[in-house]
C-alpha positions as CSV (number, residue, x, y, z in Angstrom):
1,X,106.0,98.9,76.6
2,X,106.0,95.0,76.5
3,X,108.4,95.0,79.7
4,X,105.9,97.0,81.6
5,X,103.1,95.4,80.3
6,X,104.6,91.7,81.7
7,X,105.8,93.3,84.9
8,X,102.3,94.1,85.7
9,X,100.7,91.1,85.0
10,X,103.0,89.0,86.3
11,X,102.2,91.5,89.8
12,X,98.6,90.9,89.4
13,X,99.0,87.0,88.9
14,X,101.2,86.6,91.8
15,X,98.9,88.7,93.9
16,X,96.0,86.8,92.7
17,X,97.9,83.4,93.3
18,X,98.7,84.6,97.6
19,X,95.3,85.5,97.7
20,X,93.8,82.2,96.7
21,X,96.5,80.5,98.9
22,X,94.3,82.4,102.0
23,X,91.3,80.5,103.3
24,X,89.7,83.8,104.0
25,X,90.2,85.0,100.6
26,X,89.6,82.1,98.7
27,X,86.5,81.9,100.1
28,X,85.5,85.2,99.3
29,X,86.7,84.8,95.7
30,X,85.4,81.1,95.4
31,X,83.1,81.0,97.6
32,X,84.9,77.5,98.8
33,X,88.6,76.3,100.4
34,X,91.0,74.7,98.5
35,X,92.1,71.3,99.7
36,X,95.9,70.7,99.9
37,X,97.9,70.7,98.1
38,X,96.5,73.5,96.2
39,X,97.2,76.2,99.1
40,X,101.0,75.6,99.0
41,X,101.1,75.3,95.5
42,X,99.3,78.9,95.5
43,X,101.1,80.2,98.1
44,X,104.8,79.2,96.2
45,X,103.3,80.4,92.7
46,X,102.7,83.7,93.8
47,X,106.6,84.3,95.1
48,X,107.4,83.1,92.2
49,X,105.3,84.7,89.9
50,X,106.3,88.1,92.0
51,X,110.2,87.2,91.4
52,X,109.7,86.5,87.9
53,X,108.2,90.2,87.6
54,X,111.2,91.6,89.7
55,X,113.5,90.0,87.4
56,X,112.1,91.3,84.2
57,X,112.5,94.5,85.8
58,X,116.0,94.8,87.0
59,X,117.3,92.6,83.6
60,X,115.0,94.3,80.9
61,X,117.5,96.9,78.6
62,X,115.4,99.9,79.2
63,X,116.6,99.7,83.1
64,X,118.6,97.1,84.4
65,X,119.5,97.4,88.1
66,X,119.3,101.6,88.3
67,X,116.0,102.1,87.3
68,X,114.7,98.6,87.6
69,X,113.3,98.4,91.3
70,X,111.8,101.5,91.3
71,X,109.2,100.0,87.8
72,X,108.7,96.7,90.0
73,X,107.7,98.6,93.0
74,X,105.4,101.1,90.6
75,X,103.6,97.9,89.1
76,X,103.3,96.4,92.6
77,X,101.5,98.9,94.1
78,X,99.6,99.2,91.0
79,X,98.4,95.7,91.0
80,X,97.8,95.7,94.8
81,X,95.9,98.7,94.6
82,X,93.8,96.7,91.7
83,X,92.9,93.5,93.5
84,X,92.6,95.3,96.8
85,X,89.9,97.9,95.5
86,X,88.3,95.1,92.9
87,X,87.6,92.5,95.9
88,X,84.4,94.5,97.9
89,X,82.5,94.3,94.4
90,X,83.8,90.5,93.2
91,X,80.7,88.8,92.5
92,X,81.2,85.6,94.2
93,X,82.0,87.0,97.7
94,X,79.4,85.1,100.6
95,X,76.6,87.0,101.6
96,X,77.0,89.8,104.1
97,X,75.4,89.7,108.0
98,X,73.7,91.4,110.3
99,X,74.4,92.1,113.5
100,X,71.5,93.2,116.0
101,X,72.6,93.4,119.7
102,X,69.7,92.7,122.4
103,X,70.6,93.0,126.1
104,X,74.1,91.4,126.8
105,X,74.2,89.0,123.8
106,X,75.0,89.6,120.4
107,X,72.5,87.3,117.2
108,X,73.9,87.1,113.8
109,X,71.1,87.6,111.3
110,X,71.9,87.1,107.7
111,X,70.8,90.0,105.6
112,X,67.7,89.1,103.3
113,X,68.4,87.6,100.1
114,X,65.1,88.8,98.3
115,X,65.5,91.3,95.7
116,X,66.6,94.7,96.7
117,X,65.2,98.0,95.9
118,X,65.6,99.1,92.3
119,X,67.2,102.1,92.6
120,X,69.5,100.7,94.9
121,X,70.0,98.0,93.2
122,X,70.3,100.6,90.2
123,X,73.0,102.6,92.2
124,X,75.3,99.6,93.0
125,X,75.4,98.3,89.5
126,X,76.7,101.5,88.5
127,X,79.5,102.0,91.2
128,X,80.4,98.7,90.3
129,X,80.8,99.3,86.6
130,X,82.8,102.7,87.2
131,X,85.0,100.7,89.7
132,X,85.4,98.0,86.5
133,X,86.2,100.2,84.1
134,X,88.4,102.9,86.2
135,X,90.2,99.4,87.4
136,X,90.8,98.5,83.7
137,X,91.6,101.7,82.7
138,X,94.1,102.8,85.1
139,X,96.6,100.2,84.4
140,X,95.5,100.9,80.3
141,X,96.3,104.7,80.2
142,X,99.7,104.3,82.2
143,X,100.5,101.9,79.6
144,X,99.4,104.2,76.7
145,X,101.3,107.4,78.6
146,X,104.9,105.1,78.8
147,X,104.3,104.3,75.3
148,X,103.9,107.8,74.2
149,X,107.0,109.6,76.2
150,X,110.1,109.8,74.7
151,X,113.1,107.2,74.8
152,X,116.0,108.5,76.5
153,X,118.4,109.3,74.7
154,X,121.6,106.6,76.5
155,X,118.4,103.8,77.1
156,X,118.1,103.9,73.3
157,X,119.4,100.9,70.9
158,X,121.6,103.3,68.9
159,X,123.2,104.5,72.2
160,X,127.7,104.2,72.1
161,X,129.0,101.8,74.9
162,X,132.3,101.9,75.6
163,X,135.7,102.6,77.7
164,X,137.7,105.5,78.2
165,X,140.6,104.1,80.8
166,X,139.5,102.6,83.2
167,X,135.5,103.7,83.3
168,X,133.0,102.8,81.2
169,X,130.6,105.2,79.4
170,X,127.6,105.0,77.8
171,X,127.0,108.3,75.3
172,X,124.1,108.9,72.3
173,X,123.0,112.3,70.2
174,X,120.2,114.0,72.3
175,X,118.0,113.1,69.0
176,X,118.4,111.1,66.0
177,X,117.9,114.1,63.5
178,X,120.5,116.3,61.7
179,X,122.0,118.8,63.5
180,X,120.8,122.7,63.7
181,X,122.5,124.9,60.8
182,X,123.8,127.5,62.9
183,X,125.6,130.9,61.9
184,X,128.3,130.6,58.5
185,X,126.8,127.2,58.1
186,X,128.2,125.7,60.7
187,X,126.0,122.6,62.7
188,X,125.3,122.8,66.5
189,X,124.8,118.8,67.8
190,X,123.9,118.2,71.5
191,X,125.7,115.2,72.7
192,X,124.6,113.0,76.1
193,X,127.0,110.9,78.5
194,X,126.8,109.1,81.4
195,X,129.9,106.8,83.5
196,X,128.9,104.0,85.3
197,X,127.8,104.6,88.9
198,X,131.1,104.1,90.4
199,X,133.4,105.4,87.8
200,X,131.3,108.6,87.6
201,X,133.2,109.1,91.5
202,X,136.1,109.1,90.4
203,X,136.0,111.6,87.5
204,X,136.4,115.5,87.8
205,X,135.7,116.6,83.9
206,X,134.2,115.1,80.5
207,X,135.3,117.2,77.3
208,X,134.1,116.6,73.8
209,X,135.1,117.5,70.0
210,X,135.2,116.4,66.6
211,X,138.9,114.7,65.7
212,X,141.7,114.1,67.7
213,X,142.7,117.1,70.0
214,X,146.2,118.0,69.6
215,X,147.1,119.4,73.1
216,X,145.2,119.0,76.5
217,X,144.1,122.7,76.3
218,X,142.0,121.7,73.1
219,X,140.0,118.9,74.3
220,X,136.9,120.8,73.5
221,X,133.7,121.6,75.2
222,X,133.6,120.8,78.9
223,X,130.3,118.3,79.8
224,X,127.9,120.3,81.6
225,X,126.5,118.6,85.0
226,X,129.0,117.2,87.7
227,X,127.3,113.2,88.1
228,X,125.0,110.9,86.0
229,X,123.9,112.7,83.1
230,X,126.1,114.8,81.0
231,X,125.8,116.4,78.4
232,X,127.1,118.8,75.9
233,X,126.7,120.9,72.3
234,X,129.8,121.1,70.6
235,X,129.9,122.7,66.7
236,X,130.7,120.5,63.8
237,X,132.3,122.7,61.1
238,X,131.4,123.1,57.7
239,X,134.3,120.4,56.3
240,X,132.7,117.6,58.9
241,X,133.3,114.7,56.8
242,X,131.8,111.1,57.2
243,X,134.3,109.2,58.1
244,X,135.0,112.2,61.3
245,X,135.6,111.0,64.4
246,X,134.6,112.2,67.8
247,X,137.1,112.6,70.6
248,X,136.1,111.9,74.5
249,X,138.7,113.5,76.8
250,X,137.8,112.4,80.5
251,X,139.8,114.0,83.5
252,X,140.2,112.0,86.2
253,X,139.9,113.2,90.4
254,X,143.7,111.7,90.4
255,X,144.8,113.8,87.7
256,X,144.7,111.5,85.1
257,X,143.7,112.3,81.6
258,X,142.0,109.5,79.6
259,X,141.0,110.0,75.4
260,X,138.5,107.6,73.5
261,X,137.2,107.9,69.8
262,X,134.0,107.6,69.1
263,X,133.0,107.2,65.2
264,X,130.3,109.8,63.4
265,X,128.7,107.1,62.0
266,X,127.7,105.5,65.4
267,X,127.2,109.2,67.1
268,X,125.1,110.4,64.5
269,X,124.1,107.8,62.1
270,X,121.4,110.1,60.8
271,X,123.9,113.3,59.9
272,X,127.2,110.4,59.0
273,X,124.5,108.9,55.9
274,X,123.1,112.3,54.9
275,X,126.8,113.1,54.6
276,X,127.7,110.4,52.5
277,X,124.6,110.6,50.2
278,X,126.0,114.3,49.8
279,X,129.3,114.4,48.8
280,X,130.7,113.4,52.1
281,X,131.1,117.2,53.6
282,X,128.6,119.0,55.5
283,X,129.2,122.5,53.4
284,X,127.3,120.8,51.0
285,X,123.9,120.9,53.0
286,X,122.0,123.7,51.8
């Protein structure tokens, strides 16, 4: 939640910064111009400020570049949104004017500055404070509803990263818990894997089991899904021991065939401990 949290106000500043750099808008926010320097100075800041917040996006772990730009843009238009809907009610902004037409030409009266009608007056207040608080609380609840969904599985820490030939992989258990005791005590664990953007091209099939196949025809349960995400629940029998490794075959467009081990104990850290503590073979789990 931190890296969405400093995208967005990192937005907002630079937005704030641009619009200070305007003579229009600083006016209506200060009620003044700035004298230069203080424009450019603005003007630069909020660039940078914006850049800063792009690249927190596209280089925090969660995202990097695949998933990165489409957060900064989400914050953007959050923070735009924000300042945009916020600046009719800022309480510095230069009184309004009237404009009363007579014949061919046009006076300017200012509008009266004596005290307006109570239940106007009474109204306005409370738009404003529902604008405040909706304002504040928008940004607030998105932050509360990220920090409440999920991780996915291959953005966790625990996630595998590694290289089967030529492509690189990232793979990670679908959750962190032991796996389901199926029928005759065997365990059912869903498995995730995804191949870089342009390795994932290049590859036809993804199979998965536990320990080292001993023919192509027993590489074990095809991935399902064809690009980006795969995954796959494979059975882990009853004499699954701790020290078991898990065997990637990956079929290649070319008709290549590529094999990678992947320990239990980075796979499924959770079931590879509980395993240990236990006598080291899952037959012992009641």
């Amino acid at each position: 939640m931190i890296w969405h949290l400093g995208i967005f106000l990192f937005s907002l500043a630079g937005f704030a910064a641009l619009a200070l750099a305007m003579e229009r808008h600083c006016k209506h926010l200060l009620r003044r111009s700035l004298p230069p320097p203080w424009p450019a100075l603005l003007y630069w800041s909020g660039w940078a400020l914006l850049a800063v917040a792009l690249a927190l996006a596209l280089l925090a772990p969660p995202w990097r570049w695949s998933m990165g730009l489409v957060v900064w843009l989400g914050w953007l238009s959050l923070a735009a949104a924000g300042l945009a809907f916020y600046f009719p009610w800022w309480p510095w902004q230069p009184p309004a004017a009237a404009v009363s037409r007579k014949g061919a030409n046009a006076r300017v009266k200012p509008v009266a500055t004596g005290p307006a009608a109570p239940a106007r007056g009474g109204l306005r207040s409370v738009i404003r404070l529902a604008t405040s608080v909706a304002l504040v609380g928008l940004p607030l609840a998105t932050l509360a509803l990220i920090a409440s969904t999920p991780e996915k599985p291959l953005l966790r820490a625990d996630a595998v990263r590694g290289k089967v030939g030529p492509w690189d992989f990232t793979f990670a258990e679908a959750d962190d818990k032991l796996p389901t005791l199926a029928a005759f005590g065997t365990h059912m664990k869903l498995y995730q894997v995804r191949f870089c953007d342009a390795c994932d091209q290049e590859i036809r099939n993804a199979y998965l089991r536990l320990r080292k196949p001993r023919s192509r025809r027993g590489a074990g349960i095809v991935f399902d899904g064809s690009h980006w995400n795969r995954e796959v629940e494979i059975n882990l029998p009853r004499n699954t021991r701790a020290d078991d490794e898990l065997w990637l075959t990956v079929e290649g467009k070319d008709g290549s065939v590529h094999q990678a081990s992947i320990p239990l104990a980075a796979a499924s850290p959770a079931f590879s401990t509980w395993l240990r503590t236990h006598g080291g073979e899952a037959s012992k789990r009641p």
